[in-house]
N, C-alpha and C positions, 0 to 999 in steps of 0.2 A: 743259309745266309740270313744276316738278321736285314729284317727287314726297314726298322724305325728304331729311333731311337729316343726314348720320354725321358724329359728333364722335368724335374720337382723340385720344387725348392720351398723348403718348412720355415715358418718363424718361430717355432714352437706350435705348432697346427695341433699338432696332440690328436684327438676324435676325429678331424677333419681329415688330418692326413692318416692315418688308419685308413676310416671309409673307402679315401681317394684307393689306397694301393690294394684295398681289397676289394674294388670295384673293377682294377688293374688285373689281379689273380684270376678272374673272371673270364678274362676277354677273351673270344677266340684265336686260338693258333698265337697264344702268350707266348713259346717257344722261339718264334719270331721278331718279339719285342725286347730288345732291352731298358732296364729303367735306371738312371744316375737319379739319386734321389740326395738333393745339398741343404745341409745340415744347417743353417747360418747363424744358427745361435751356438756359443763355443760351448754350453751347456745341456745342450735337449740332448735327452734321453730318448734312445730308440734301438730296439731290438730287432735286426735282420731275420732274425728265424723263422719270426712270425708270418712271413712270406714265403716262403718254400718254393713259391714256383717260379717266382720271378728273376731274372736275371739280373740282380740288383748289385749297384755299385754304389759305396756310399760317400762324400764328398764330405770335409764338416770344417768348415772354416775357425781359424781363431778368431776370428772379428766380423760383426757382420757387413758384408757384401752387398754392391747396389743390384736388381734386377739383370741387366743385361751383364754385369759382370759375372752373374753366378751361371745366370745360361750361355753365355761364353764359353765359361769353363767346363760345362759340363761338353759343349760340343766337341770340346777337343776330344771326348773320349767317344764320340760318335763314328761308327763304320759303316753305314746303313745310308738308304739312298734318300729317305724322309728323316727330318726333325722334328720330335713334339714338344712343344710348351703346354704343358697344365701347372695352370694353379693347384695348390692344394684345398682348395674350397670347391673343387668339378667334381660332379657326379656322374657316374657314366653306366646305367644301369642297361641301356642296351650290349648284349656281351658281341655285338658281330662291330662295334663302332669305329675302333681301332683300324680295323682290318680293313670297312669298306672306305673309312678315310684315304686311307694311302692304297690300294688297289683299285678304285676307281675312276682316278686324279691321273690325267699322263701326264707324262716326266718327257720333253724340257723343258714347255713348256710355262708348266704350274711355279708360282712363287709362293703363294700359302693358301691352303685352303681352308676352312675352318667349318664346323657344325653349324646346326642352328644353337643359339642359346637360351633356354630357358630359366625363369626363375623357378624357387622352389612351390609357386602357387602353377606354374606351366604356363608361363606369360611367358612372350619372346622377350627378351632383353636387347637393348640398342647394342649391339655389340658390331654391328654394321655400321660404320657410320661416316658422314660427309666430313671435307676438311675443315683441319680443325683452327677454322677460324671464331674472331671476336663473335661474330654473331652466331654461329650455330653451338657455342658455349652459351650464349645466352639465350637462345632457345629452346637448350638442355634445363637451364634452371630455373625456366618456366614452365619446365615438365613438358615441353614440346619436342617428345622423341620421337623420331621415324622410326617406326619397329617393321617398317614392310621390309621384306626381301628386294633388293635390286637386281633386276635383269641381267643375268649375263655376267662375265665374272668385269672386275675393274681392270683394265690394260688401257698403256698408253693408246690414246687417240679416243679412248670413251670416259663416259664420266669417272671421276677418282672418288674410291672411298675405301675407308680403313678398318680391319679386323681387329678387336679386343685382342689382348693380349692373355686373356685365361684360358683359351685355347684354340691355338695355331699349331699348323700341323704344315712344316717349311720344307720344301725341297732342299737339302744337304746343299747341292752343289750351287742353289739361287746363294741361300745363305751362306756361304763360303765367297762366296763373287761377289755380294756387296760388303762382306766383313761383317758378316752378324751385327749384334748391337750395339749403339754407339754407346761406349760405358760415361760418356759423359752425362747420361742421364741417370740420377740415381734409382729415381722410382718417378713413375708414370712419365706417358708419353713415348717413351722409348717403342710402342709397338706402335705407334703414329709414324715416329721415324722409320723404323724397320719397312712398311707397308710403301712410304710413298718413295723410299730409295729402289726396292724391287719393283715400285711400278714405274717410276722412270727410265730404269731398265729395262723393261720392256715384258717384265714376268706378271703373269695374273694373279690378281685373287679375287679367289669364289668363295665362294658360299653353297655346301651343300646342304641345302634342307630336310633332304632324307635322313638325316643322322642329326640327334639331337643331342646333349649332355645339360645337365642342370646347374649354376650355379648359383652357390649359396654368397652374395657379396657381401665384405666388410664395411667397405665405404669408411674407411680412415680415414682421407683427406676431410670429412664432415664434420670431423668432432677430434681432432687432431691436430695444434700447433703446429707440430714439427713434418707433420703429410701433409697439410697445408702449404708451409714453404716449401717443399718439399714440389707441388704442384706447380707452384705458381711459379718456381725455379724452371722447370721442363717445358710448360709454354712458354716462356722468355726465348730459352732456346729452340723452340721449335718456330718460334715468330722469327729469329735472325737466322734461320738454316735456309742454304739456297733449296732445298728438296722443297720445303714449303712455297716459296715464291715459283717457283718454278710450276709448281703445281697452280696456282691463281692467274699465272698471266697463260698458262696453257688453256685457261679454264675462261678464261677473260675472254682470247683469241676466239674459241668455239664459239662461243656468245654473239660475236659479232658478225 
């Protein structure tokens, strides 16, 4: 029985997505894992063979695709009781990671659990993080990031906080019950949405620290017109989604 199934999605990653799926070929008990690996450039070059062990299915769009559309589409081809989102910029040098993700995690409860995140210097990376309101944006861009680990996973009735999206690791059936991503987000934000619909719902997400992966970030939105609108599009819509208000007056309530 497969047990997970990893979505990759390339811009042309080229050396990154290499590493990525041969850090994949690695994992324990790969036989278990299937990988949809989406192509979103109508043009990137890539050779399947070079994989051998992987159960790989390859997806390659005419045109490119927003984030949640591409993992969408790969879900449909999901059989397996976990779903993985990696970026193709995660390193995953521990080879048991995979495995103690999703057999550690009980199911039905879990909504997504995710690693810890490192960067390439072994710094935790904020990839935990509180709602995503006006001011803990602007406490991000004063370089005022919590990188501690929060207690306890996030479920309604405790404090809310949200998982990065370079690597979530979704229960099938959570994400099938809130409809996976909202493809009205093209790029970023969409795993702010994703995190605060399943914890509305009532599903958790943790954080397990025991299990780490590395990533190497872009940070396009920084030096990028078009990531740029592109950003500032996603919190627009993340500021007028009831998941968000919902989330501050639940949070207001507590407070008082």
């Amino acid at each position: 029985m497969i047990q997970a199934t990893v979505s990759v999605v390339s811009h042309g990653h080229g050396r990154l997505l290499h590493e990525l799926l041969t850090d994949l070929s690695g994992q324990e008990n790969i036989a278990a894992f299937s990988v949809v690996l989406t192509l979103n450039l109508a043009d990137e070059a890539f050779d399947a063979s070079a994989y051998p062990v992987l159960d790989l299915t390859v997806l390659r769009n005419p045109r490119p695709q927003g984030f949640g559309a591409n993992h969408n589409a790969a879900f449909a081809h999901c059989r397996s009781p976990w779903f993985i989102v990696l970026n193709p910029d995660i390193r995953i040098s521990d080879r048991t990671a995979l495995q103690r993700l999703t057999q550690d995690t009980p199911l039905p409860a879990s909504g997504i659990v995710a690693p810890l995140v490192l960067s390439s210097l072994g710094i935790p990376e904020d990839a935990v993080r509180p709602n995503l309101s006006l001011p803990s944006l602007l406490a991000r861009a004063c370089g005022r990031r919590d990188r501690h680990m929060p207690a306890g996973s996030a479920i309604r009735g405790r404090p809310f906080y949200w998982l990065a999206g370079m690597c979530m690791v979704a229960s099938s059936a959570a994400y099938r019950q809130v409809g996976g991503f909202d493809e009205r987000f093209f790029l970023y934000c969409e795993d702010y949405d994703l995190c605060a619909r399943l914890y509305l719902a009532g599903y958790e997400l943790t954080v397990d620290d025991s299990v780490s992966v590395v990533h190497d970030a872009q940070r396009d939105s920084h030096g990028s017109a078009k990531h740029l609108r592109w950003h500032l599009s996603s919190l627009m819509k993340v500021w007028l989604s009831s998941s968000f208000w919902k989330i501050v007056f639940a949070r207001t309530r507590a407070d008082t």
